[in-house]
N, C-alpha and C positions, 0 to 999 in steps of 0.2 A: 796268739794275738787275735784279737776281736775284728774278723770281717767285715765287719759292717753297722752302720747305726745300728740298724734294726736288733742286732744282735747284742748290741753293747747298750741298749735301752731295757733288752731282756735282762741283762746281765744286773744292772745298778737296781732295778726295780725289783729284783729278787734278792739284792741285799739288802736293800734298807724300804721294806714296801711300805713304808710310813711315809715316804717322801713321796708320795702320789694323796693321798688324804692330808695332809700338809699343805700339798701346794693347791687341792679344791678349797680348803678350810681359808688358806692366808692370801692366795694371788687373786684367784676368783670369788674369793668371799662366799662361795659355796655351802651354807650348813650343814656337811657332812658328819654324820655321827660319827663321834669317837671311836673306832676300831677295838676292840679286846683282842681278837687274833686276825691276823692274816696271812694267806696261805698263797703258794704261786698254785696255777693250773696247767692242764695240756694245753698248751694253745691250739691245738690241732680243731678245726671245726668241719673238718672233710666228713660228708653223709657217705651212705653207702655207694652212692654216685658215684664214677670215679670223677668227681668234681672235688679239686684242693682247693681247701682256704684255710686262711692263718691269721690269726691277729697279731700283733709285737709282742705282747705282753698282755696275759688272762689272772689278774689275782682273786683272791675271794677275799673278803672281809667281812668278819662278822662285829657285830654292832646290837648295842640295847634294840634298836630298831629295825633288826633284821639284819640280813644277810644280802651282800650287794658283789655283783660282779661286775672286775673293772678292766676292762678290754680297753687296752692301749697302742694307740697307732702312730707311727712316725711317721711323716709327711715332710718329704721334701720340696713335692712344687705342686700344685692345684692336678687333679684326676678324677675324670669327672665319670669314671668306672665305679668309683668310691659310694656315689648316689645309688648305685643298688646292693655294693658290699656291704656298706657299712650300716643299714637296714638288715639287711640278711643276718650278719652276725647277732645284732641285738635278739630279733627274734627266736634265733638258734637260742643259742645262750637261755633267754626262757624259758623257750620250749625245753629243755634238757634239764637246765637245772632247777626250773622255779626260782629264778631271784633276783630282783632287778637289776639289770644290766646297765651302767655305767658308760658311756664312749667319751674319752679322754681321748685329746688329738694334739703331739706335742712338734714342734717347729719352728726353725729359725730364721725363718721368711717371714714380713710383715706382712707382703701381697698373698701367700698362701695361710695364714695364720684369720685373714680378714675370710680367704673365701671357706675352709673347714669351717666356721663360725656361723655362717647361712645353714638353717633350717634346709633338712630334705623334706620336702614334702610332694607326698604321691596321695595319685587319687583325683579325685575330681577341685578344680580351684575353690576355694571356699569352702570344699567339704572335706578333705582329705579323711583321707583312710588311716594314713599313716604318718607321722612327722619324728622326725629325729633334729634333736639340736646338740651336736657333738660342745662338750666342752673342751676347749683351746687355750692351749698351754704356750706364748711364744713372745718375741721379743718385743712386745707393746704390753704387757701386763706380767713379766716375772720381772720381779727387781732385779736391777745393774746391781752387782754386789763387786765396788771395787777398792775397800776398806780393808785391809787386812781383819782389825777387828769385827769388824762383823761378819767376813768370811768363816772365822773363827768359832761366832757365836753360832752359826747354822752352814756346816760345811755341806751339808747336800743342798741347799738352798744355793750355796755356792756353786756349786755342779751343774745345777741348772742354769744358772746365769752364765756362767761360762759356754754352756752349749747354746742358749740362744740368743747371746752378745759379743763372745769373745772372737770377736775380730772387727780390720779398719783399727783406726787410732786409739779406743778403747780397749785395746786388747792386752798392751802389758798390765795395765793396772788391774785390770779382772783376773790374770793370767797370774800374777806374782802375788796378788789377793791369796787366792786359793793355795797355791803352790805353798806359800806359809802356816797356812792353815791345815792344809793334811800332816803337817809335822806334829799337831796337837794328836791326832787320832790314832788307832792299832794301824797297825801296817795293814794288815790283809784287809780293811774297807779301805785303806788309802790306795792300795794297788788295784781295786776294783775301778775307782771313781779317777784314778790316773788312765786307768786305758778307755774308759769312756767318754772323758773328755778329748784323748789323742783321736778315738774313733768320730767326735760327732761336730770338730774343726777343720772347716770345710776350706777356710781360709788358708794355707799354701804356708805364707809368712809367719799367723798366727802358731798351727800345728806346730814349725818349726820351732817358733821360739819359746812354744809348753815344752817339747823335746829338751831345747837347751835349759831350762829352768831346771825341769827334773835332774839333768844330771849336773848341774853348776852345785844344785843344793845335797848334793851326793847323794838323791834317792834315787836307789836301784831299783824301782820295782821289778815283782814275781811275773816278767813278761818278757814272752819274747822278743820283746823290741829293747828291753836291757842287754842280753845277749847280744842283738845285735851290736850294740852298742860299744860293749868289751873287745867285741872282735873287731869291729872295725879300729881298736885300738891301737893295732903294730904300730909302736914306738915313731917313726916320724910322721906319720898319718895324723897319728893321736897330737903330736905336737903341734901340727897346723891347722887340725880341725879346733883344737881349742882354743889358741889362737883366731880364729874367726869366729867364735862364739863370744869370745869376751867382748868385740868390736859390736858382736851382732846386736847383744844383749844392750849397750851403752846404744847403739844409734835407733833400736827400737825403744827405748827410752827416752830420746831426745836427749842425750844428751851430747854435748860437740863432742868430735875426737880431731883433734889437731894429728897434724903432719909426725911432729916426736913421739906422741904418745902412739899413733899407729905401727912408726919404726918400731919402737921401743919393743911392743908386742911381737910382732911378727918375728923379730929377732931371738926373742928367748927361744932357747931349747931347753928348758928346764920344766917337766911336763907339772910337778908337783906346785912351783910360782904360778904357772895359769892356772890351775886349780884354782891356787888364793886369788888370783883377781878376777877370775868366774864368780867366783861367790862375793865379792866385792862389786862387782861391776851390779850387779840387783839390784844394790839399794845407794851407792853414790851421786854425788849431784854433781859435779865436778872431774870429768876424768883421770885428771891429777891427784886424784886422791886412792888411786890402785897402787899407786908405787909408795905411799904414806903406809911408812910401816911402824907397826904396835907396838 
């Protein structure tokens, strides 16, 4: 299971690195040249010093126009340690490789998404020596993608959106977006970009109910948190947690659940019926229409 953003930023960026020149090209309007190949790197930027540093994510791309390094940074809340890291990296990265380095800063804070987006600038006021303007990836300029069809039509675009909108009341419709749309794709990118988005939902309720999606729509993803999953199954366990998902699913939906229709649920012991109204419960508009049988 993916520990941490930082890790599951590593992880998605290294399956589909098109989706980082994608999102300079189409969110920030960036002119980035068209990529012919891209390749991941060490992230490792430790000198002989024993001084660590790391960036999230190091790709190369090369391009009619040269060859560009794109050092990628997750950001969770404003660090203003960053005004001499993320200078140091750029320069490293040059000095090392010869090729201009890129600083992509991605986040799902509008307050920290505003302050990554301020020039560093060192050196004397008015003369600087040095200026860095990190490009910022966050939830003021990636589109809300909560259309199933257009989930569909750019499911990494989707992924994105998910990580820096999917939560608060916008969150099933971004969340059931996507969830549809990975049913289009091979499984092993859908299992990548399933546990990136579980890793990078910060929101408690939202997380939850990507978890319950995944399994209402019977995908098992290649991850330990499926396992978890099966096992926490033993037979009446399994029967009242799904039971609570199908409620969960309808009232983060908005949709009512009357007093019968709660009994109703809670009452079956039939683990394979909740199943059917787990995957029922996604897309109805009317409660009453879980027990409306085909």
């Amino acid at each position: 299971m993916v520990g941490s953003t930082h890790e599951a930023l590593h992880r998605i960026f290294q399956k589909d690195p098109t989706l980082l020149t994608k999102a300079l090209q189409r969110v920030l309007e960036v002119p980035f040249p068209e990529p012919r190949e891209i390749a991941a790197m060490n992230v490792d930027l430790t000198e002989i010093e024993p001084v660590e540093r790391r960036v999230d994510t190091l790709l190369r791309a090369e391009t009619d126009e040269g060859t560009y390094l794109l050092a990628v940074e997750s950001q969770g809340k404003p660090d203003e340690r960053k005004r001499g890291s993320w200078p140091y990296y750029l320069a490293f990265l040059y000095e090392k490789y010869r090729c201009e380095p890129v600083l992509i800063v991605t986040t799902q804070s509008s307050a920290t998404a505003k302050w990554a987006a301020q020039p560093i600038q060192l050196g004397l006021r008015g003369r600087e020596s040095l200026t860095v303007r990190p490009l910022v990836l966050g939830p003021d300029n990636v589109p809300l993608i909560a259309d199933e069809r257009e989930a569909v039509r750019d499911v990494p675009l989707a992924v994105l959106s998910a990580m820096t909108h999917g939560r608060g009341r916008q969150a099933p419709a971004i969340l059931e977006s996507l969830a549809a749309a990975l049913k289009t794709i091979d499984r092993d990118s859908a299992a990548v970009f399933v546990q990136f988005v579980d890793s990078c939902l910060v929101d408690p309720q939202a997380k939850q109910m990507w978890r319950d999606l995944m399994t209402a729509i019977q995908y098992f993803w290649r991850h330990p948190l499926a396992e978890q999953v099966r096992e926490e199954g033993r037979e009446q366990g399994r029967i009242q947690e799904r039971a609570e998902m199908v409620l969960r699913v309808l009232e983060w939906r908005g949709v009512p659940v009357s007093d019968p229709v709660r009994e109703r649920v809670n009452a079956c012991a039939d683990l394979d019926q909740l199943d059917i109204w787990a995957q029922r419960a996604v897309h109805v508009t009317d409660a009453a229409e879980l027990f409306v049988e085909e």
